[in-house]
N, C-alpha and C positions, 0 to 999 in steps of 0.2 A: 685372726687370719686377715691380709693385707691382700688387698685385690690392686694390682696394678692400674691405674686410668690409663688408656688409650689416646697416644696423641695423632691428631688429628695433622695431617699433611694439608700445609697450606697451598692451593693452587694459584700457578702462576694467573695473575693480573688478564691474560687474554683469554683464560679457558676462563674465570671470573664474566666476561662480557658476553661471551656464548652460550647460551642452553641448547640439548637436544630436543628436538619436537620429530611429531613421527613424519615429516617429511624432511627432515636434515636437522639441519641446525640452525640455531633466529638471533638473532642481535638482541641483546638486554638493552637497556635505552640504558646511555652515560649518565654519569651525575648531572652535566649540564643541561642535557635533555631534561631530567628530572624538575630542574631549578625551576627553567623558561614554563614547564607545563604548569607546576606550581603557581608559578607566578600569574601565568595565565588566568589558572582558576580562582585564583584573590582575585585578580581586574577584573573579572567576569562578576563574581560574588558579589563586589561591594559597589558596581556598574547597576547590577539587577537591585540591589537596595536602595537605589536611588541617587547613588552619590555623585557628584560632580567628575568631569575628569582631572580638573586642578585638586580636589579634594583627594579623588584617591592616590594622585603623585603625592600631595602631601602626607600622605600616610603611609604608603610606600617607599618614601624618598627614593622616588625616582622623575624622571623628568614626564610635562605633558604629552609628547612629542610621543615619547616609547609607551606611554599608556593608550594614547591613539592607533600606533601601531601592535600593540597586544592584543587590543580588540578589535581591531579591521581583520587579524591575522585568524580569532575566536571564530568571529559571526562565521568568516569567508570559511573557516573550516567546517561548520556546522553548517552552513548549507549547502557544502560540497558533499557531505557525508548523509545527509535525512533528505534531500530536496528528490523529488519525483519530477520524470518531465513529463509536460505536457500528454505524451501518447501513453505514457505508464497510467496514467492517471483515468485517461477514458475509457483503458481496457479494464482497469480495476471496477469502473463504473456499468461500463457494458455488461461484465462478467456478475455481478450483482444483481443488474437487472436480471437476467438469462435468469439467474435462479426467482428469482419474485416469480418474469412470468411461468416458469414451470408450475411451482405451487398455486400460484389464484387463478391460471386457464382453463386446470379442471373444475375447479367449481364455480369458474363463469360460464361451464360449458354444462357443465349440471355430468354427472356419473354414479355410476354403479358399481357397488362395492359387498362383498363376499363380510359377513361379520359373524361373529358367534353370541348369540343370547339363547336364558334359560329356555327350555322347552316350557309351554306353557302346562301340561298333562303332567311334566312330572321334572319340578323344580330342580330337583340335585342333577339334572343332565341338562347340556346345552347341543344347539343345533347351530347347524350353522346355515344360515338364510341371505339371499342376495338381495339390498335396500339399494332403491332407487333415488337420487338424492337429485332436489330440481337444480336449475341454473341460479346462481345468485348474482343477483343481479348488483349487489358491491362489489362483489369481485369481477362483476363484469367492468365495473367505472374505473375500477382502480389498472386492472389491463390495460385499459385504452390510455389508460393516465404515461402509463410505464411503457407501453406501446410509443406514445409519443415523444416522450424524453428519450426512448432508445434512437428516435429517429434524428432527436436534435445531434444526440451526441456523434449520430453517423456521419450526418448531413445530408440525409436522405430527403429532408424538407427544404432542401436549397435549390431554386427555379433552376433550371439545365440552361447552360450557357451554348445559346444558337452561335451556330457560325454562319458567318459572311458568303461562306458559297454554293449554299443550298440554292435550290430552288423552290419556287413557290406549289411544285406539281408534288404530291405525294407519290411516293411509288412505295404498294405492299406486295407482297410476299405473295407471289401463285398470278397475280395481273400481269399484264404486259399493257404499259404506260400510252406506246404507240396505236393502240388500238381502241381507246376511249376517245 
């Protein structure tokens, strides 16, 4: 018994360069795209091994010139794609501390806490009793520690910058200035 093969319909060349994705449809990257990336990642490769860049156009047979430019093109792309700025960075830091101080302020502030242990009268049952835990006083250093790093990061430890047109009389809140 002879089972027929199925031939397969070749598709034209441009439905070849398109796929569907669930938001439409995406560009496949060209052969050439494919070559330049290639290439890329040999210069990278044999850059990171330590090689010269005269060394790796010779091994490439390509010129100095486009090996310079490969990897000017490398870096600039890698740190356009992974680099964090500046404010990303301190919130990621801020947001880290916040959590430290959550966890060490209760136990530099000393607390009490609901547990369950055996009953002493009759081992196979437990009670549940409230233990009084004092303040510890490393986690009290280590707050102040992360207390102060939060302030660098703010700039909350940076002198306030006076202005020129103050004067020299204080005026608060509920006085009247005139009458002193």
């Amino acid at each position: 018994m002879a089972t027929k093969t199925a031939r397969k319909r070749r598709k034209p060349v441009t439905e070849l360069r398109k796929r569907k994705s669930l938001g439409g449809t995406q560009r496949l990257l060209s052969p050439t795209t494919v070559k330049k990336l290639e290439l890329d990642w040999q210069i990278f490769e044999l850059r990171r091994d330590g090689h010269s860049i005269h060394e790796i156009a010779q091994t490439l047979q390509i010129g100095d010139a486009t090996v310079r430019s490969h990897l000017q093109e490398v870096l600039s792309r890698t740190i356009k794609e992974t680099a964090e700025t500046a404010e990303e960075n301190r919130q990621l830091q801020i947001d880290r501390l916040d959590c430290m101080l959550v966890k060490y302020m209760r136990m530099a502030q000393g607390y009490r806490q609901e547990e369950e242990v055996r009953d002493p009268k009759d081992p196979r049952k437990t009670i549940r009793v409230m233990v009084d835990y004092p303040p510890n006083m490393a986690a009290a250093g280590l707050v102040l520690s992360i207390e102060a790093r939060r302030s660098k990061l703010l700039a909350l430890d940076m002198p306030e910058i006076k202005k020129l047109d103050v004067t020299g009389i204080r005026e608060y809140v509920g006085v009247d200035v005139s009458q002193v």
